[in-house]
DRENDO-1510 file (C-alpha; in Angstrom, 1 decimal, always signed):
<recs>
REC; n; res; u; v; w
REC; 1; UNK; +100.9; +125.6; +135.1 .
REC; 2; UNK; +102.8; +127.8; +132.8 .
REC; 3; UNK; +102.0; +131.4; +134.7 .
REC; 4; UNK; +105.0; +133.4; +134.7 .
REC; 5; UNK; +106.6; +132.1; +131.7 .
REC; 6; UNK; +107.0; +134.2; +128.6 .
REC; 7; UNK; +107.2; +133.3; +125.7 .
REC; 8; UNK; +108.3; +135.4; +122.1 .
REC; 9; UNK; +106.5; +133.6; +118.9 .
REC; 10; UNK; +108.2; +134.3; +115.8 .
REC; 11; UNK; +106.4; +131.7; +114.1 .
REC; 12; UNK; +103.5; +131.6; +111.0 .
REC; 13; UNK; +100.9; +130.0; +109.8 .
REC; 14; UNK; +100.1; +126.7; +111.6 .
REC; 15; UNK; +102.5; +124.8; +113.4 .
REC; 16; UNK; +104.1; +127.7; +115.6 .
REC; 17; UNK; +101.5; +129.0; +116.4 .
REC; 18; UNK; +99.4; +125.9; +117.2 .
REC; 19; UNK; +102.0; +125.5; +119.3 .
REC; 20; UNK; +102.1; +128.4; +121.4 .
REC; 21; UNK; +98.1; +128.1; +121.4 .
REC; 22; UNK; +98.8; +125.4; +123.6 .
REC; 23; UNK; +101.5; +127.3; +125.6 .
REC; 24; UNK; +99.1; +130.0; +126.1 .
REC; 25; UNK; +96.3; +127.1; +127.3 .
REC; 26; UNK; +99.0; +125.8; +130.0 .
REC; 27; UNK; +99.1; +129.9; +131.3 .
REC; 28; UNK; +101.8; +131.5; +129.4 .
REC; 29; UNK; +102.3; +134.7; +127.9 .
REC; 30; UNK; +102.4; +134.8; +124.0 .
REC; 31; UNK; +104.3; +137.6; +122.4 .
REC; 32; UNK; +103.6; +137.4; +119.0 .
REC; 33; UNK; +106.4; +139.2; +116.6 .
REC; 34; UNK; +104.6; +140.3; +113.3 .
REC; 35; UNK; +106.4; +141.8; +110.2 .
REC; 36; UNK; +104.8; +145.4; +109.3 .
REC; 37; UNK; +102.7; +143.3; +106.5 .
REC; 38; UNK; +101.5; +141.1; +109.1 .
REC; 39; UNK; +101.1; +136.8; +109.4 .
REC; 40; UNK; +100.5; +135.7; +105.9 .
REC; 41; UNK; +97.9; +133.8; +107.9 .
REC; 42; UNK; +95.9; +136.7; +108.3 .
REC; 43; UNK; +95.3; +137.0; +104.8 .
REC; 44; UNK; +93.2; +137.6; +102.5 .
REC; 45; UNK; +90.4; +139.0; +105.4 .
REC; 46; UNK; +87.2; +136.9; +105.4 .
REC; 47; UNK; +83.5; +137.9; +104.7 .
REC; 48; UNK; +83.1; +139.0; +107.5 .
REC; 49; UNK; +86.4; +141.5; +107.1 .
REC; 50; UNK; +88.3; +139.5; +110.0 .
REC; 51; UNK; +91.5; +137.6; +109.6 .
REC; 52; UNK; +91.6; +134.5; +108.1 .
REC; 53; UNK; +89.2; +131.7; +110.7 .
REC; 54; UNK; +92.5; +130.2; +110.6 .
REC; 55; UNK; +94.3; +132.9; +112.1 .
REC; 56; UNK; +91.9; +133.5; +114.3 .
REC; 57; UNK; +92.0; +129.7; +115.3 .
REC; 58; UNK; +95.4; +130.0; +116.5 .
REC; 59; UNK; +95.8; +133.1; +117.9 .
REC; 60; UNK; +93.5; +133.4; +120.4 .
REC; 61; UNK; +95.2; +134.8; +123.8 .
REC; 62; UNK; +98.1; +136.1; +122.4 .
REC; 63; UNK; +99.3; +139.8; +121.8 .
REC; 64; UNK; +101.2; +141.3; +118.7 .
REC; 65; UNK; +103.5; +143.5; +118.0 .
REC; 66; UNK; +105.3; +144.8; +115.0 .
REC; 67; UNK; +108.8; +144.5; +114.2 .
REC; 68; UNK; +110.2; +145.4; +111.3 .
REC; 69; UNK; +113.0; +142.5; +111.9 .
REC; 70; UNK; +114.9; +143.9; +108.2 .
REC; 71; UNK; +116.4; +147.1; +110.8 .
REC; 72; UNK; +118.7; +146.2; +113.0 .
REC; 73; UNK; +117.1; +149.0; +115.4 .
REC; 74; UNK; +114.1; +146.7; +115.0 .
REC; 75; UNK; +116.2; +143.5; +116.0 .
REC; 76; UNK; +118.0; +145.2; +118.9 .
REC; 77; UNK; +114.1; +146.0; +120.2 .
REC; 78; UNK; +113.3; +142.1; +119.1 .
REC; 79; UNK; +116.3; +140.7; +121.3 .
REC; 80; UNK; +115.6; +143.2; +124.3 .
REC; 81; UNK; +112.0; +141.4; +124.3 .
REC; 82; UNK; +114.1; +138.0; +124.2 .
REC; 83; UNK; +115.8; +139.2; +127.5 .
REC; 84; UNK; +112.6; +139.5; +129.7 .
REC; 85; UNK; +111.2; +135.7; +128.3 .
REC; 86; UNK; +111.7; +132.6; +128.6 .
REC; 87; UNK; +111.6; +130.8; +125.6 .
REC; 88; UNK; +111.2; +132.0; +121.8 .
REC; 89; UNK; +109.7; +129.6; +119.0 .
REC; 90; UNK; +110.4; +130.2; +115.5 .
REC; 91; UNK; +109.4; +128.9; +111.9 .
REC; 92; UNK; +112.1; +130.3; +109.5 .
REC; 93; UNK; +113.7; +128.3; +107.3 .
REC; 94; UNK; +117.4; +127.6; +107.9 .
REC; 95; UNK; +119.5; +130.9; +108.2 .
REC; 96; UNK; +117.5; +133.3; +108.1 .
REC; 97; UNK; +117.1; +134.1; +111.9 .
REC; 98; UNK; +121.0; +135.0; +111.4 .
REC; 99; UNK; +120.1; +137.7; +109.1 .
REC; 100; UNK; +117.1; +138.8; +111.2 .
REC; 101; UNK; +120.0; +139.5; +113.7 .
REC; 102; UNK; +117.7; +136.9; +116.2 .
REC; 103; UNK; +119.5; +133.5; +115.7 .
REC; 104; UNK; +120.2; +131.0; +118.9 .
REC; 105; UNK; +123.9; +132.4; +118.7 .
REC; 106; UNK; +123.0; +135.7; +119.0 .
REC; 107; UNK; +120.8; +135.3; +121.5 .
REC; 108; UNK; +122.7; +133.4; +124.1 .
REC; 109; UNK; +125.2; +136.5; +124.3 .
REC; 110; UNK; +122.5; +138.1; +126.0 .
REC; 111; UNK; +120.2; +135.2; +127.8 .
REC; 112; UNK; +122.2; +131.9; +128.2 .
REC; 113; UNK; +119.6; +130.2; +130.0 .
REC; 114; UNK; +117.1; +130.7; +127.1 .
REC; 115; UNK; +114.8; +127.8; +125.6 .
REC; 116; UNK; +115.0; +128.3; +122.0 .
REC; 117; UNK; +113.0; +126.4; +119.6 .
REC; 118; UNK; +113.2; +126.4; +116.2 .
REC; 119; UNK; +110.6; +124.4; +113.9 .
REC; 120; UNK; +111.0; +123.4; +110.6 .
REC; 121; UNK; +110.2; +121.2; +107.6 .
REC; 122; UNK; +113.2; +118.9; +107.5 .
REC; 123; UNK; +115.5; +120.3; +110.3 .
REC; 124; UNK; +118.4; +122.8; +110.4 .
REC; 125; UNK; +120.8; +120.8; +108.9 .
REC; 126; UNK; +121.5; +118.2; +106.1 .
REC; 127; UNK; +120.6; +117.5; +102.3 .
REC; 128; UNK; +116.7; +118.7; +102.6 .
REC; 129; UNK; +117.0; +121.5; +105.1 .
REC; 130; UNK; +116.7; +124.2; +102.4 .
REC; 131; UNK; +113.8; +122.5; +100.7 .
REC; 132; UNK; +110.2; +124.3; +101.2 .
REC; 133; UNK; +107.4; +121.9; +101.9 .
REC; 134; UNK; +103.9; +121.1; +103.6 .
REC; 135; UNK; +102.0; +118.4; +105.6 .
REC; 136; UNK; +101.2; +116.7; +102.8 .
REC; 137; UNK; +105.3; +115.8; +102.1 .
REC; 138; UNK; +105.9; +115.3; +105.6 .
REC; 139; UNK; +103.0; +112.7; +105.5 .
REC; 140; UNK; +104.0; +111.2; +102.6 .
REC; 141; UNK; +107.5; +111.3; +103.1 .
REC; 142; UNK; +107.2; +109.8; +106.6 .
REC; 143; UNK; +104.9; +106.8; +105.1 .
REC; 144; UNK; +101.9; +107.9; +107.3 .
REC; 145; UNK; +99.9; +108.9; +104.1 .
REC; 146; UNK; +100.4; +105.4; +102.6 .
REC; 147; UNK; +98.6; +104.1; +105.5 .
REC; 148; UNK; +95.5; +105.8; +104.4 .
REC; 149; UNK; +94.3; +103.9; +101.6 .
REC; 150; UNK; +91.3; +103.3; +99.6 .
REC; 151; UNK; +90.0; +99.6; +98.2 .
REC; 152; UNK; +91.8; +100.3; +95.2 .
REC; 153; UNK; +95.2; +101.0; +96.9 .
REC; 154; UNK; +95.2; +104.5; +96.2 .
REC; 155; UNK; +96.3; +107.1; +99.3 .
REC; 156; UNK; +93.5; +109.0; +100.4 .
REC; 157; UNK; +94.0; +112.8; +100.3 .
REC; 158; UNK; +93.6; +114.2; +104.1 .
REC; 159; UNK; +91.5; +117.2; +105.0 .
REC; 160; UNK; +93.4; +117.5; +108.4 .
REC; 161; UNK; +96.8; +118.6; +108.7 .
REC; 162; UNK; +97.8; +116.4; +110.5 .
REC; 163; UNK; +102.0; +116.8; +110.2 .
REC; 164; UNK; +101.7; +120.3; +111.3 .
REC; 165; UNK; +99.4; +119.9; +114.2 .
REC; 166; UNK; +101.7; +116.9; +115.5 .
REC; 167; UNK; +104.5; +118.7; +115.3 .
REC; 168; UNK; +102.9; +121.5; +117.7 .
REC; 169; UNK; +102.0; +118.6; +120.1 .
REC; 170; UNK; +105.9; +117.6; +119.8 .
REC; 171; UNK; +107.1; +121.2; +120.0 .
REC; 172; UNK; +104.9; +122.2; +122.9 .
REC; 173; UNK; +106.2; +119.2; +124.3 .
REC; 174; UNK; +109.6; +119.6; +124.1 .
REC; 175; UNK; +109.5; +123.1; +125.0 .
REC; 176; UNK; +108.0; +121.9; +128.6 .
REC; 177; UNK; +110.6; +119.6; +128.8 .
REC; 178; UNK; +113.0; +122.8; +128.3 .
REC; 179; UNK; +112.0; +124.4; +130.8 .
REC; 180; UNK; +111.7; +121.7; +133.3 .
REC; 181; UNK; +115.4; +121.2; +132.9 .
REC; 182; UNK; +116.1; +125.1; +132.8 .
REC; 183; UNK; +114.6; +124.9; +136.5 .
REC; 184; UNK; +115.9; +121.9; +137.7 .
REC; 185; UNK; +119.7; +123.3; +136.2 .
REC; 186; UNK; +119.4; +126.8; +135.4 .
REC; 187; UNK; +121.0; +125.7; +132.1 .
REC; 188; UNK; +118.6; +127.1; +128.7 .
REC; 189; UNK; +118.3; +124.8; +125.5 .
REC; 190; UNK; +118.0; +124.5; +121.9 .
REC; 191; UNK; +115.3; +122.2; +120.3 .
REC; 192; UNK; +115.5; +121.3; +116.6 .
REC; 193; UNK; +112.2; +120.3; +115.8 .
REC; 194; UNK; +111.6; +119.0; +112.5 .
REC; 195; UNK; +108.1; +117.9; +111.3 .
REC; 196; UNK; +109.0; +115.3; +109.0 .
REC; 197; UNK; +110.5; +113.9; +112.0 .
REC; 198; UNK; +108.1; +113.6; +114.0 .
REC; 199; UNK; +105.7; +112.4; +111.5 .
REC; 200; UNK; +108.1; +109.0; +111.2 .
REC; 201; UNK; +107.9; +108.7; +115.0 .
REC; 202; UNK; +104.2; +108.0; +114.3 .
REC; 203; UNK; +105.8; +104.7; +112.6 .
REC; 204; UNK; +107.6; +103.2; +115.2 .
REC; 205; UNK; +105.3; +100.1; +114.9 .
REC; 206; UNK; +105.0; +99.7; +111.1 .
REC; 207; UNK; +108.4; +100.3; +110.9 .
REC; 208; UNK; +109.4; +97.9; +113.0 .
REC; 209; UNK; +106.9; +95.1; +112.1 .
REC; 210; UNK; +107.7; +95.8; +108.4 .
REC; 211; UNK; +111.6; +94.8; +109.3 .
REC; 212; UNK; +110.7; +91.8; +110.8 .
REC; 213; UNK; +107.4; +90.2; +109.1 .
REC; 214; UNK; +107.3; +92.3; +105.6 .
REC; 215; UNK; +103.9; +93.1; +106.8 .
REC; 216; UNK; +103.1; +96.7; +105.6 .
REC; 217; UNK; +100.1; +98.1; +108.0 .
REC; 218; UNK; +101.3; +97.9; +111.0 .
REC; 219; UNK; +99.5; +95.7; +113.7 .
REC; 220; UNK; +98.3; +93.2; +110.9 .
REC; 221; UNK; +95.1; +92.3; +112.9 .
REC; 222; UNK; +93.5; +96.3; +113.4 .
REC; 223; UNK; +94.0; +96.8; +109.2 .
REC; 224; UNK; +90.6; +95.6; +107.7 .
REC; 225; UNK; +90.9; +91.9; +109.3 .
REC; 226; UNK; +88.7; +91.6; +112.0 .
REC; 227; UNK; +84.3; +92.3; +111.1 .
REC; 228; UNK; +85.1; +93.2; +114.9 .
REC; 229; UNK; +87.0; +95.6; +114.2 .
REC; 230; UNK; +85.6; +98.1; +111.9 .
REC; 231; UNK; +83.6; +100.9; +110.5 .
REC; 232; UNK; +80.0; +99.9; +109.2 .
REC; 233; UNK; +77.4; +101.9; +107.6 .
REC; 234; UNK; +73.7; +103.2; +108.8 .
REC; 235; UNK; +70.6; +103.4; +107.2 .
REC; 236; UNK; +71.0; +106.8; +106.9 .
REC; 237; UNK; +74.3; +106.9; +104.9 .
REC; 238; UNK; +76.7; +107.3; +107.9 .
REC; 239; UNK; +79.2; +105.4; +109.6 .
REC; 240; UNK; +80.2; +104.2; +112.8 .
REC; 241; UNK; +83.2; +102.4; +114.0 .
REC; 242; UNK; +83.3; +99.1; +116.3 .
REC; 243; UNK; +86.6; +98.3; +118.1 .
REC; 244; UNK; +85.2; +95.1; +120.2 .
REC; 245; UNK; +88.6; +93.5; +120.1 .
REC; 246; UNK; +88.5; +92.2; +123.8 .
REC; 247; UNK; +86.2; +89.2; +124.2 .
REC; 248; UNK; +84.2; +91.2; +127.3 .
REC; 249; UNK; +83.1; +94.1; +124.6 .
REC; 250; UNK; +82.2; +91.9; +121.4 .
REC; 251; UNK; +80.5; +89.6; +123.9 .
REC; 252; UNK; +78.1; +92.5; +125.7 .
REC; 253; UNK; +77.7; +94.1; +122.1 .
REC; 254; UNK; +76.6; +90.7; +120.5 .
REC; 255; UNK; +74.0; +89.8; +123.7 .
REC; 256; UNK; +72.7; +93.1; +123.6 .
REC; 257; UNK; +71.8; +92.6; +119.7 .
REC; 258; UNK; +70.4; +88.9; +121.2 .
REC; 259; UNK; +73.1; +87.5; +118.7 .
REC; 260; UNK; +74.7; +84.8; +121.1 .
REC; 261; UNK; +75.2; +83.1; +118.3 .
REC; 262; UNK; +78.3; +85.8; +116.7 .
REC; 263; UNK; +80.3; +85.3; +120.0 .
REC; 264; UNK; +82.2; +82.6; +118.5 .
REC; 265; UNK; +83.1; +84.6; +114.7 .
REC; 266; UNK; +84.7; +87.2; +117.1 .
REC; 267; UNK; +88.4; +86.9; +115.1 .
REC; 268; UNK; +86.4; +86.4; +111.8 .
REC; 269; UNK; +87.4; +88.6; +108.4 .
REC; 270; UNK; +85.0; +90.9; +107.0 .
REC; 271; UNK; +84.6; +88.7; +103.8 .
REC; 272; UNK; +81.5; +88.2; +101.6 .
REC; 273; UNK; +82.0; +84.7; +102.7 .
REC; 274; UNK; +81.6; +85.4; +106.5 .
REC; 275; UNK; +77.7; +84.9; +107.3 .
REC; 276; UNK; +77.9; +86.6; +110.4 .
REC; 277; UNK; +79.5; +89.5; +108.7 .
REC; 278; UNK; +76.7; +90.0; +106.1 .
REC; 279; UNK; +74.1; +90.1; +109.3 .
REC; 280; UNK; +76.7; +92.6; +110.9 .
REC; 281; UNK; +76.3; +95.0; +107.8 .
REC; 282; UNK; +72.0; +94.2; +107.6 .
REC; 283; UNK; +71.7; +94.8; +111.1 .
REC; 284; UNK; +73.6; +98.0; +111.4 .
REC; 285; UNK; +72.2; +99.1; +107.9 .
REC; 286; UNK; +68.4; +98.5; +110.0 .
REC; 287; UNK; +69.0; +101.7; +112.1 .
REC; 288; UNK; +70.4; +105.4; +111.7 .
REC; 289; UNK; +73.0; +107.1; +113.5 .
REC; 290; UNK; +71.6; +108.8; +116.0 .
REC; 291; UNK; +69.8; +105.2; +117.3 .
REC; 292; UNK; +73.2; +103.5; +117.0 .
REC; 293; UNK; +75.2; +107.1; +118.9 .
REC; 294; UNK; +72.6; +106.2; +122.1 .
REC; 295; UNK; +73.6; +102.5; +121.6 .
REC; 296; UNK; +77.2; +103.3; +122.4 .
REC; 297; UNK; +76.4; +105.3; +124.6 .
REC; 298; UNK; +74.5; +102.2; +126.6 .
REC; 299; UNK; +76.1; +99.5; +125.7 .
REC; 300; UNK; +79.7; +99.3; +126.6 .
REC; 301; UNK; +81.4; +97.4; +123.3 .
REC; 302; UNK; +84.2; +100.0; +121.7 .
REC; 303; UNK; +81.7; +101.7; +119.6 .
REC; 304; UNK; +81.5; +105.2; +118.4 .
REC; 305; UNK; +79.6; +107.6; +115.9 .
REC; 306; UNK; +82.0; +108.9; +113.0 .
REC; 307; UNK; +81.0; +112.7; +113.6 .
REC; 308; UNK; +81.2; +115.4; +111.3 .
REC; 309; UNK; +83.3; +118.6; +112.4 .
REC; 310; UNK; +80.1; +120.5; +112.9 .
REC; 311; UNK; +78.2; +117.8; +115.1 .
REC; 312; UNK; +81.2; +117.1; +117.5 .
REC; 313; UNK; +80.6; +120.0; +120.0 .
REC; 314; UNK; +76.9; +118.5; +120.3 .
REC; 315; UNK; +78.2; +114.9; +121.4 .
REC; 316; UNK; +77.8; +114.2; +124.9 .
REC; 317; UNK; +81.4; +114.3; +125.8 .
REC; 318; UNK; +82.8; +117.3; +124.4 .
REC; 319; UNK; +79.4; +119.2; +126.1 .
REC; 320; UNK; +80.7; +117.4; +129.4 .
REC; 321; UNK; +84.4; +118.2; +129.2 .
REC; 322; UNK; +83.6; +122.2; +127.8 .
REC; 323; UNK; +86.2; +121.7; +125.1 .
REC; 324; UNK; +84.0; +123.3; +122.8 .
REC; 325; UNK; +82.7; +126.6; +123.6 .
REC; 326; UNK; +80.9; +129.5; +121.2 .
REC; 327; UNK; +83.2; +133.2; +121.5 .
REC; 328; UNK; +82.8; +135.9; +119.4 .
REC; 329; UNK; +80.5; +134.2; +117.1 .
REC; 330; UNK; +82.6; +131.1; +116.3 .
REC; 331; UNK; +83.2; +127.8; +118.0 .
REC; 332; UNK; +86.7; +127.3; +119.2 .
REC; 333; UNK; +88.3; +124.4; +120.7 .
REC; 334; UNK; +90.6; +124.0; +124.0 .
REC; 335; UNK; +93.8; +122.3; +123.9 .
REC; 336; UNK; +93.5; +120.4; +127.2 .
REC; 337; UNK; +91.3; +119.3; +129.7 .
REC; 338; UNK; +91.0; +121.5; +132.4 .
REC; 339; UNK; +89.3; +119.9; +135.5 .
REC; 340; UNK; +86.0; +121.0; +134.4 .
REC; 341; UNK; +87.2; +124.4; +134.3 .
REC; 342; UNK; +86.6; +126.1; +130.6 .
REC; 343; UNK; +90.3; +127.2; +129.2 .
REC; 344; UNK; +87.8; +129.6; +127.3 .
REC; 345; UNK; +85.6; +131.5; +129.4 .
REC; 346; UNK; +88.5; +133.8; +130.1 .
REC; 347; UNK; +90.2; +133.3; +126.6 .
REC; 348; UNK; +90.2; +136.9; +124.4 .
REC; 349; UNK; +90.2; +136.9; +120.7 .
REC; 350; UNK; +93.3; +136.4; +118.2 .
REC; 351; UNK; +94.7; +140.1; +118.7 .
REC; 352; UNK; +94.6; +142.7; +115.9 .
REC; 353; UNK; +97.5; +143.3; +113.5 .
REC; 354; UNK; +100.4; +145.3; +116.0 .
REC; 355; UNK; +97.9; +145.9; +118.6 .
REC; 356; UNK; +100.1; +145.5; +122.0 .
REC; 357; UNK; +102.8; +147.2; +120.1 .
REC; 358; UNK; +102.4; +150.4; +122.1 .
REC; 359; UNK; +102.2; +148.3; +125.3 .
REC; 360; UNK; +105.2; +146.2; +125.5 .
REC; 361; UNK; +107.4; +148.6; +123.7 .
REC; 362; UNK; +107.1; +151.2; +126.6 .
REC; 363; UNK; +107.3; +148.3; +129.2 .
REC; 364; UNK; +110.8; +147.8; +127.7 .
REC; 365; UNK; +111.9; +151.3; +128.4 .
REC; 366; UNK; +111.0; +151.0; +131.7 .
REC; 367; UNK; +112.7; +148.0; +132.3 .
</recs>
């Protein structure tokens, strides 16, 4: 959907580049502008003497090239790329695009109808813009980490990142929008995305609910209220999660355990004091995972395994929708669904440090 557009990534690390990972999944070009020490993400090579899996995560289908944006000889070569794209995504933090000679400003002399987006912790402007942070402020700043809370109260520490992956989903997102509008007007934009935004858009109920009922979790009923509504353990030590809030699905989950008698504790609490709730926990503590994966799987009742990372490319429907797929001796993972059609058959590898330098630099001076 994206063939044709370019786009020049300034960006490091995760978010940027997550989000022109998904740029590059929709069909567009990824320039990727590296320093002559390369993306800190890179770094320090793994076992294997490759960049970081991280880097190579992201990078995949994208080309590099080394400007040392410190010379201004270096930026005049960084803006000429600007010229022949469509949009450019950076990760700086405030100002220094302006010394790099490569701010929005600057560029607009040259390409007015360019879609600039710059992504930061806290935004360009105000009281916190200078500060330097990471997902885990944005989450707790935003409130989302206090949603993710242990019996005793206390926040549970994330292995996702899940701020700066959002705010790639946002960027990526408003980027489209850009050019959208760009088409439809000819007119180029400049999006201020700031993570810690976005991460308090991810509260628009709690917040709201909060205001008006001092309830804290959001939708009161789906925070640890309902025994049909929950996560439960298996003989074997894992978990899976129920959602059977309809009727129809806690109905065709309690027949097909021949427990007609449960129907009527549907909006029950998971209390000690709940008999139907301490048969809940025997009976899915009577089989493992894998016997209660192929329940779900038959019985339709909001039910699903709680996969680790490794098992998640074996489940059924990722093997279906080919969002998983072995390249270069790693699994990676497609942004989007592609109609069946694997994003990654034709993907190539994160691309070595400067290695379409040579390339696009001669394309400019043919241009």
């Amino acid at each position: 959907m994206l063939k044709g557009i370019r786009v020049i990534d300034f960006s490091q690390y995760l978010p940027g580049p997550n989000t022109t990972l998904r740029l590059a999944d929709l069909g567009a070009e990824i320039i990727k502008i590296e320093s002559p020490s390369g993306d800190p993400a890179r770094f320090p090579p793994e076992k294997d003497g490759g960049d970081r899996y991280v880097f190579r995560a992201q990078n995949r289908d994208k080309k590099s090239v080394i400007l040392n944006l410190k010379d201004p000889s270096e930026q005049q070569k960084a803006r000429k790329l600007i010229r022949e794209a469509d949009v450019v995504i950076e990760s700086f933090r405030p100002g220094v695009v302006k010394r790099l000679g490569i701010s929005y400003e600057e560029i607009i002399k040259e390409k007015p109808d360019i879609v600039y987006c710059s992504l930061s912790g806290y935004g360009q402007e105000g009281e916190m813009s200078h500060l330097g942070s990471h997902d885990i402020n944005y989450m707790a700043l935003s409130g989302v980490l206090a949603q993710f809370k242990d019996d005793t109260g206390r926040p549970v520490f994330p292995s996702t990142t899940l701020a700066d992956l959002v705010g790639a989903v946002t960027a990526s997102e408003s980027i489209v929008a850009a050019l959208l509008q760009k088409e439809r007007t000819g007119k180029g934009s400049y999006l201020d995305i700031a993570l810690a935004d976005l991460m308090s858009s991810l509260m628009t109920n709690h917040i709201l609910i909060e205001s008006a009922t001092g309830q804290k979790n959001g939708v009161e009923r789906l925070h640890k209220k309902l025994i049909s509504y929950s996560i439960y353990e298996t003989k074997d030590g894992r978990f899976i999660s129920l959602g059977a809030l309809e009727p129809k699905f806690w109905e065709n989950f309690c027949l097909a355990m021949d427990k007609e008698e449960w129907i009527p504790a549907h909006l029950s609490a998971p209390v000690e004091t709940n008999q139907v709730y301490e048969e809940m926990k025997n009976v899915f503590l009577s089989r493992n995972l894998e016997q209660w994966t192929l329940f779900s799987q038959q019985v339709d009742c909001c039910m699903a395994p709680v996969l680790e990372s490794g098992e998640i490319a074996d489940h059924p429907y990722y093997k279906n929708r080919n969002l998983i797929q072995e390249r270069w001796a790693l699994k990676y993972v497609s942004t989007r669904y592609n109609n069946g059609y694997s994003l990654l058959e034709h993907s190539t590898p994160s691309p070595k440090h400067g290695e379409h330098t040579d390339e696009l630099l001669k394309e400019l001076k043919h241009s």
